[in-house]
C-alpha positions in Angstrom: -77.1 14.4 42.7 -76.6 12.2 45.8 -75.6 8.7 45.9 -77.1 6.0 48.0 -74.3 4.2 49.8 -73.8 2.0 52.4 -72.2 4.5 54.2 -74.9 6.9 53.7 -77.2 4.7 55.1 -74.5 4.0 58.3 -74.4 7.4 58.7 -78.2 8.2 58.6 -79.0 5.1 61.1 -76.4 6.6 63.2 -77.7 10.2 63.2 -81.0 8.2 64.0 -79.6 7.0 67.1 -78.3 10.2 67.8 -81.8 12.0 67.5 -83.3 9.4 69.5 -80.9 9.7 72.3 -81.9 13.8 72.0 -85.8 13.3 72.7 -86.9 16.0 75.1 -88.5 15.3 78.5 -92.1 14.4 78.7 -92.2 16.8 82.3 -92.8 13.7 84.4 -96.0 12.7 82.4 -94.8 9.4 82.0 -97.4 6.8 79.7 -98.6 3.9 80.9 -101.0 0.8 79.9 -104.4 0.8 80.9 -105.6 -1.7 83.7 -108.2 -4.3 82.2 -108.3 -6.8 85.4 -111.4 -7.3 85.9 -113.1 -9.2 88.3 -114.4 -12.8 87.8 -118.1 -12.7 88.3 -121.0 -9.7 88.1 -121.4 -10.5 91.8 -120.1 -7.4 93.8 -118.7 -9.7 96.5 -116.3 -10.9 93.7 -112.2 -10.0 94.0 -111.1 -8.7 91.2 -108.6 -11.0 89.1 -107.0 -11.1 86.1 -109.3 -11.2 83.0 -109.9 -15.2 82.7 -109.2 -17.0 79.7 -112.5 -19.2 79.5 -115.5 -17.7 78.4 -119.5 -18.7 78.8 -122.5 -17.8 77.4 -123.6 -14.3 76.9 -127.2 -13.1 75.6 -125.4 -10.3 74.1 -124.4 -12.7 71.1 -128.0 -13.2 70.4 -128.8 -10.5 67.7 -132.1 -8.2 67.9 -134.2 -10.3 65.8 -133.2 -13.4 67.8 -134.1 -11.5 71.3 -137.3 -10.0 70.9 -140.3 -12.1 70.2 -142.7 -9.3 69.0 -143.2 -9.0 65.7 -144.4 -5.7 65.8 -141.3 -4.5 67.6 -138.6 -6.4 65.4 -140.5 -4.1 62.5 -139.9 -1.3 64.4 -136.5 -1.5 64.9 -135.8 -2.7 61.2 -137.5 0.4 60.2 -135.5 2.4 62.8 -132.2 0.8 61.6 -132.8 2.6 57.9 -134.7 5.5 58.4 -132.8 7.2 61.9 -131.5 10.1 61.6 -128.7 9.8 64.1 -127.9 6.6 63.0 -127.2 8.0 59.2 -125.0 10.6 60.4 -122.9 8.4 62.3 -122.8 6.4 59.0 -121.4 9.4 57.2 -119.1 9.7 59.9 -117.4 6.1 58.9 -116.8 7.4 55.5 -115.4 10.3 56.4 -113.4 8.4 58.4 -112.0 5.9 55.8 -111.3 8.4 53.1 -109.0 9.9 56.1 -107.1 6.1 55.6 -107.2 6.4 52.2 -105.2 9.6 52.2 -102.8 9.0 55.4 -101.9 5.5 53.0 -101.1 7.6 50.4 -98.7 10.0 52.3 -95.9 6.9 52.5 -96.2 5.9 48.7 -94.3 7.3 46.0 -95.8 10.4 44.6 -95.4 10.6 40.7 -96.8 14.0 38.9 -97.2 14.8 35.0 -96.9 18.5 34.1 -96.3 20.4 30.6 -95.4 23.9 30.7 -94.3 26.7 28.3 -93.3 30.2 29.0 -91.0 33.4 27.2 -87.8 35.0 29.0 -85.7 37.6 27.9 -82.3 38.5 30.1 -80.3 41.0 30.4 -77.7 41.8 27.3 -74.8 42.8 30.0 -75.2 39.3 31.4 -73.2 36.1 31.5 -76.4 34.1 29.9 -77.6 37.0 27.4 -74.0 37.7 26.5 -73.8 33.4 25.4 -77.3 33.3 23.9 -75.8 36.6 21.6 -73.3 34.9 20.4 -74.6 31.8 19.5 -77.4 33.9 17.7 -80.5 32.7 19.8 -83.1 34.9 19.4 -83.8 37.9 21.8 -86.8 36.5 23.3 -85.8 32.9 24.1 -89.2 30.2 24.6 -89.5 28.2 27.4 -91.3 24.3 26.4 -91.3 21.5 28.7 -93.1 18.2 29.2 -92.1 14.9 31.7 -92.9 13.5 34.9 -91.8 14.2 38.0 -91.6 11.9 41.2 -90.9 12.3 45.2 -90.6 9.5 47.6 -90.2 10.2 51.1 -88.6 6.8 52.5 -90.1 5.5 55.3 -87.5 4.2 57.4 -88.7 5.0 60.9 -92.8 4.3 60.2 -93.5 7.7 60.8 -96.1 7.7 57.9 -97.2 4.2 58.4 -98.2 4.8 62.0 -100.0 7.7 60.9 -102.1 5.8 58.5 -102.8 2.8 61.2 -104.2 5.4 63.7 -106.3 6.8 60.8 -107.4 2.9 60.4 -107.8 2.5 63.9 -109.7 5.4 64.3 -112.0 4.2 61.3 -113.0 1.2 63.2 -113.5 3.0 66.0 -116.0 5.7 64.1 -117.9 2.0 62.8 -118.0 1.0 66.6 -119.7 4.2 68.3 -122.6 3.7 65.2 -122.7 0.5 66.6 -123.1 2.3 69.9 -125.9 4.2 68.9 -127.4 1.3 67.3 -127.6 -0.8 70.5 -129.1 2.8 72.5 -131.4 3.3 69.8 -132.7 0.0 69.8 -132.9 -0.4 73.5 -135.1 3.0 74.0 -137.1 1.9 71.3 -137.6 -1.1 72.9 -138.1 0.7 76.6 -140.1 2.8 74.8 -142.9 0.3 73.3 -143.2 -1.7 77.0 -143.8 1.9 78.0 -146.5 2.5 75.3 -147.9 -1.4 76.3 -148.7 -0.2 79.7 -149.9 2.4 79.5 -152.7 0.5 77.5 -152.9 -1.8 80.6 -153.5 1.0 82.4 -155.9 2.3 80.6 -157.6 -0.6 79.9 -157.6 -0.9 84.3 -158.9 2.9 84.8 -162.1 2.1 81.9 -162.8 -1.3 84.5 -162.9 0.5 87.2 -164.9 3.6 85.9 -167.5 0.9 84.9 -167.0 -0.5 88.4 -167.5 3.0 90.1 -170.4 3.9 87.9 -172.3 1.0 89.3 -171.5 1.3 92.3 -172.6 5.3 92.4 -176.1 4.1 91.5 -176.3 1.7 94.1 -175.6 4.8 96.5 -178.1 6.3 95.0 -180.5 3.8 95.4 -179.8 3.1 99.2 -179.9 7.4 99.5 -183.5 7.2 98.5 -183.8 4.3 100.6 -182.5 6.4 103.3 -179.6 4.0 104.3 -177.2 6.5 103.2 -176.4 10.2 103.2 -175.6 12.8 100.1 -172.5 13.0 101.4 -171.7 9.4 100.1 -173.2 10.0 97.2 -170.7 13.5 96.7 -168.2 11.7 97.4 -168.4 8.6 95.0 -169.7 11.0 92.2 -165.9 12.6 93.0 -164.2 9.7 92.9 -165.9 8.9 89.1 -164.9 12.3 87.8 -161.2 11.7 89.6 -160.7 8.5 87.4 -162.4 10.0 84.6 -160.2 12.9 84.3 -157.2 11.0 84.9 -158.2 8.7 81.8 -157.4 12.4 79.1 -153.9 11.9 81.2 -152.8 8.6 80.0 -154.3 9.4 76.6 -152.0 12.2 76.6 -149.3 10.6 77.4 -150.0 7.6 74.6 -150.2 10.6 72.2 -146.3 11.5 73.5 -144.9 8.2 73.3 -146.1 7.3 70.2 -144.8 10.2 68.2 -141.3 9.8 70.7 -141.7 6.0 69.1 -142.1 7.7 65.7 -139.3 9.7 65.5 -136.9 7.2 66.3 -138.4 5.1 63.6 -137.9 8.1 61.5 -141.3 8.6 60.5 -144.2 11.0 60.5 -146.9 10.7 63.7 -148.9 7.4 63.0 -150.6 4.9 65.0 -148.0 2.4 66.8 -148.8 -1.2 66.0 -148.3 -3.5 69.4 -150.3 -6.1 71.5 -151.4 -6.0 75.1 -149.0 -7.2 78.2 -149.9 -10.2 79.5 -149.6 -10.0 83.2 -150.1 -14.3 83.3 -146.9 -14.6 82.6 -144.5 -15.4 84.8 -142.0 -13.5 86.3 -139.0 -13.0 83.6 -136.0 -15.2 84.4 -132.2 -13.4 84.4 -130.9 -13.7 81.4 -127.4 -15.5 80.7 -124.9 -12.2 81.9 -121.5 -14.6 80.2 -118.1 -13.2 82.1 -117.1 -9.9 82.7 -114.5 -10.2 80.0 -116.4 -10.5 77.7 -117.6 -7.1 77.8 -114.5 -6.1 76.1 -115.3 -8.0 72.9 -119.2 -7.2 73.3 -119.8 -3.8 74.0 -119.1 -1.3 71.4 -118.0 1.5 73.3 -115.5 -0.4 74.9 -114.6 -2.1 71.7 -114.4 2.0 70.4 -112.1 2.9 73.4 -109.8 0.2 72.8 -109.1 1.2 69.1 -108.8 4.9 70.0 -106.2 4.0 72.5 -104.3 2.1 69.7 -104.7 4.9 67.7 -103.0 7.0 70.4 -100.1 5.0 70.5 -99.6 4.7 67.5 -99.5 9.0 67.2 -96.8 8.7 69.9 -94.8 7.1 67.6 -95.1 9.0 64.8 -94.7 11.8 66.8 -91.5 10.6 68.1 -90.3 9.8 64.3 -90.6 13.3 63.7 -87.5 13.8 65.6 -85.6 11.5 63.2 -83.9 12.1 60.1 -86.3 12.1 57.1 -84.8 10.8 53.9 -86.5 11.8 50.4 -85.5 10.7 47.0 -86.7 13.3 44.0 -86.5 12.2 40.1 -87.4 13.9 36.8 -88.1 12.6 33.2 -89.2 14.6 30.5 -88.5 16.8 27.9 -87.1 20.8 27.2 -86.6 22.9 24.8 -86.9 26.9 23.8 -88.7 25.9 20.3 -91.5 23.9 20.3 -90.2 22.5 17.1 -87.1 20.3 18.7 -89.3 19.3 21.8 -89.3 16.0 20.7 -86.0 15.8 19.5 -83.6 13.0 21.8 -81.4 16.2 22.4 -84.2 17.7 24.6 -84.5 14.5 26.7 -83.8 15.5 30.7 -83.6 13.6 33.8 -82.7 14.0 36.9 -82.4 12.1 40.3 -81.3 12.9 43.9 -81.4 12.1 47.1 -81.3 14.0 50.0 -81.7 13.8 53.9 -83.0 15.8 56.5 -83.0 16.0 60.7 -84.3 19.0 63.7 -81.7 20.8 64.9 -82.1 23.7 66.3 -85.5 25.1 67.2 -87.4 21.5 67.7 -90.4 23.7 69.9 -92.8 22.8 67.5 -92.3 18.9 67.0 -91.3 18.7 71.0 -94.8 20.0 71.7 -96.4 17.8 69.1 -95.0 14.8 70.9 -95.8 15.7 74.1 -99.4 16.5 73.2 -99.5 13.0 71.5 -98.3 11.2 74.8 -100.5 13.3 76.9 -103.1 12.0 74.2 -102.2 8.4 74.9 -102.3 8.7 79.2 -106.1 10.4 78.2 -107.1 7.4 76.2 -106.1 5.0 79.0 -107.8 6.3 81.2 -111.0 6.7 79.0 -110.2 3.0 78.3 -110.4 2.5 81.7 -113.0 4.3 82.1 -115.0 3.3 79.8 -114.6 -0.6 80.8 -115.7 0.4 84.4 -119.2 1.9 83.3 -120.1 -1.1 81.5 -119.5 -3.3 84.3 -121.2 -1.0 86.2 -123.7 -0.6 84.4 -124.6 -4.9 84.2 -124.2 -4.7 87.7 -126.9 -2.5 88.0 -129.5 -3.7 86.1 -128.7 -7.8 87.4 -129.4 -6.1 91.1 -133.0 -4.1 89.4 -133.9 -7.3 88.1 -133.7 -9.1 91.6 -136.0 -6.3 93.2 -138.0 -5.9 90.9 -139.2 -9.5 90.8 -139.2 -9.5 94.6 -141.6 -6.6 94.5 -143.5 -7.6 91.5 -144.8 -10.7 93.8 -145.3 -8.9 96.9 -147.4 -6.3 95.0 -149.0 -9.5 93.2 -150.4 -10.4 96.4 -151.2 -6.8 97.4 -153.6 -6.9 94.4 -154.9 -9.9 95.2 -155.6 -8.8 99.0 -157.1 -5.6 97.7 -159.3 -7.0 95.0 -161.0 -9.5 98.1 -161.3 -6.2 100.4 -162.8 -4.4 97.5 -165.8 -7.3 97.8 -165.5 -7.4 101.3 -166.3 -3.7 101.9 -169.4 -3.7 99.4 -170.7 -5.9 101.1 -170.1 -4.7 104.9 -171.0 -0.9 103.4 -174.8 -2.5 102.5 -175.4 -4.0 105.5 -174.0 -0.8 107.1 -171.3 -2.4 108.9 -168.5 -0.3 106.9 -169.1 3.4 106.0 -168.3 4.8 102.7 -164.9 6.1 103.3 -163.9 2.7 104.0 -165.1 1.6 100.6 -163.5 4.7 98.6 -160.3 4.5 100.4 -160.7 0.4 99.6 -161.4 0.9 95.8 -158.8 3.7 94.9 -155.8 1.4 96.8 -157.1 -1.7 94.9 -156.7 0.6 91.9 -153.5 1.8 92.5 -152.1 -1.6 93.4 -153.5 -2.7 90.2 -151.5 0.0 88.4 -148.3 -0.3 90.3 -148.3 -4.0 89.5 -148.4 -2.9 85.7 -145.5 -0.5 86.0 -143.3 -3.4 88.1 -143.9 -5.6 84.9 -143.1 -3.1 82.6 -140.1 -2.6 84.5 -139.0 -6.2 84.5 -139.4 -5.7 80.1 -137.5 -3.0 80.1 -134.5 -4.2 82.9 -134.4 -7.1 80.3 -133.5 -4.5 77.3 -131.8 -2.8 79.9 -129.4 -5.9 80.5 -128.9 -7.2 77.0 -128.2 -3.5 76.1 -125.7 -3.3 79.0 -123.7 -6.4 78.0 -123.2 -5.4 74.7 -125.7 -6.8 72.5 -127.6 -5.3 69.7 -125.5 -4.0 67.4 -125.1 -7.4 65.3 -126.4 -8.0 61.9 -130.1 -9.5 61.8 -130.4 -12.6 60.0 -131.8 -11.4 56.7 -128.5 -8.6 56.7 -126.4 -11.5 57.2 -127.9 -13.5 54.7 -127.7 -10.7 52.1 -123.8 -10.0 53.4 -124.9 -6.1 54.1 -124.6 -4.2 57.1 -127.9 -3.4 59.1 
């Protein structure tokens, strides 16, 4: 049995030093700390500068139910939020995550076993143990009876198993963060995806208008044909232009059909009707909404948030790795009971116990643990620059969507106007067409721009909705509890 002395424990922090002074080369793949400097405004004309201390208002703070006004959406994504599929199996994902914590905390605490076992063993007559149990006339075939507990403690001197178990934690936080990731992607395509389904009801509700429009205005063709102010030709032609519209009507009922069920299966449900309300093109334009700094991406968006915690987690397997180098001390103990008849199991004669100590460091043939620590260091560079990464595309991507919105509203009031124009020219060449001042191509070619203008304009204001998902998405926001989740205390 070992002792435990102060000069043990010289000599073992000595050998420590030792073994550290022996780790192998990392091949000139030297670590390093990810670059978070970012610059000081969204505003690409902006120098980058250190990440500023101050911080303003961000919309991404707002959760769902506070950002969108439409009831029938916020119902959507509530039912999204429990029935998705993808969702789910990222939340099995966290718990297969934290019972990985649960057993890498259990690796550094003492491990304590209780065991009972009985057997039979005869030896040899010509030996040194069958020649004693002969003479002191123990019985040929000698019982075997035990009982006790048995304990092993691998000390923890160098954090080797702690670090292990906070990379397992910071990896567990980092499985809750990518669900939150999905979250605020399933939330904004849901919410892309019901402006989508919105107009293409405009649109539909445009193409009907003008079928009723074109209708009309193929019987007045008819009437001036008979009246001989006109030739069949026109009439051909506007009866073309009717079936044209009225064939592409089957179109954007197809496509209805396709978004809804896409709207459906996010949800998690079976094909149904979508409940939603028109688009109201009166409104005006949508005004940007509050971006906050650039820094504070790195507490709002999740991925980023995710990337951050698997880096931590990286460095902290670099350590552990490099522990593995050190010398490991274990202490083993034993209390129970023995005997070869059952009968004196119990007796305080068959009381054992034992207790030692022992320690342990790589010598010779370290190949295995060298390449586990350069594997975990090369680990570590990866997740810096994934960090880094990472952090990039998400200013990127606000970047992006803050310069959609600015051309999109530029466009959405030149097209405005367009419409406008059209919709007087439409009037204008009706009337110069019966007074035979316009021909008839001048009045198709009028009507199907005025109606193309008029759908444009709805798919510029869907697309000022959806850059608005687009940039509350991008800033991070989303994945926050609603406000009946936080009222409850449970997750989303």
């Amino acid at each position: 049995m070992a002792r435990i002395t102060l000069s043990w424990v010289v000599s073992t922090t000595v050998a420590a030093g030792l073994a550290s002074g022996c780790l192998p080369s990392l091949l000139g793949n030297v670590s390093r700390n990810a670059n978070v400097n970012l610059p000081a405004s969204f505003d690409r004309t902006g120098p980058a500068q250190d990440v500023p201390a101050i911080k303003a208002t961000s919309e991404a703070q707002k959760t769902w139910d506070e950002f969108f006004s439409s009831k029938d959406l916020r119902s959507l994504i509530n039912t999204a939020l429990r029935n998705n599929q993808e969702l789910n199996i990222r939340l099995q994902e966290i718990i297969i995550s934290r019972n990985e914590v649960t057993a890498r905390q259990g690796e550094y605490l003492p491990q304590l076993n209780a065991g009972a076992g009985s057997g039979l063993e005869k030896v040899g007559q010509y030996t040194s143990q069958g020649a004693s149990d002969e003479d002191h006339g123990l019985p040929e075939n000698l019982g075997n009876f035990s009982f006790g507990l048995n304990g092993s403690w691998e000390i923890d001197i160098w954090n080797k198993l702690q670090n292990a178990a906070r990379a397992a934690h910071s990896r567990y936080f980092a499985t809750a963060e990518a669900r939150h990731f999905v979250m605020t992607e399933l939330i904004a395509e849901l919410a892309r995806s019901y402006y989508e389904l919105i107009t293409l009801d405009n649109q539909l509700d445009i193409l009907r208008r003008n079928i009723e429009i074109q209708a009309n205005a193929l019987d007045v063709v008819k009437l001036l044909k008979r009246a001989g102010r006109t030739t069949k030709l026109a009439v051909q032609r506007f009866e073309a232009e009717l079936l044209r519209n009225r064939s592409r009507q089957f179109d954007i009922e197809q496509q209805r059909v396709v978004l809804e069920n896409r709207i459906n299966f996010l949800v998690g449900r079976w094909p149904q009707a979508v409940s939603r309300k028109p688009l109201d093109l009166q409104q005006p334009p949508l005004e940007l909404l509050q971006t906050g700094l650039p820094a504070q991406l790195l507490e709002n968006r999740p991925d980023v948030r995710g990337a951050a915690l698997e880096l931590e987690a990286a460095r902290l397997d670099v350590k552990a790795a490099k522990a593995a180098f050190y010398p490991a001390v274990k202490i083993d103990a034993g209390l129970g009971f023995r005997a070869f008849n059952p009968l004196h199991l119990l007796a305080p004669e068959s009381l054992m116990y034992g207790l030692a100590g022992s320690i342990s460091a790589p010598l010779l043939n370290r190949s295995g643990i060298t390449a586990q620590y350069r594997t975990a260091n090369a680990l570590q560079i990866q997740a810096v620059y994934n960090y880094e990464k990472t952090v990039l595309q998400a200013f990127t991507d606000v970047a992006n969507q803050i310069a959609l919105h600015d051309n999109l509203k530029r466009a959405y009031e030149l097209q405005s106007k367009q419409v406008e124009t059209l919709a007087a020219a439409v009037e204008t060449s009706g009337v110069l067409f019966q007074s035979a001042r316009a021909d008839y191509m001048e009045v198709l070619l009028t009507r199907r721009d005025s109606l193309d203008a008029e759908m444009e304009l709805v798919e510029l204001r869907k697309g000022q909705f959806q850059v608005m998902v687009s940039i509350y998405q991008s800033l991070g926001g989303g994945w926050r509890p609603d406000q009946d989740a936080r009222k409850e205390g449970r997750p989303p």
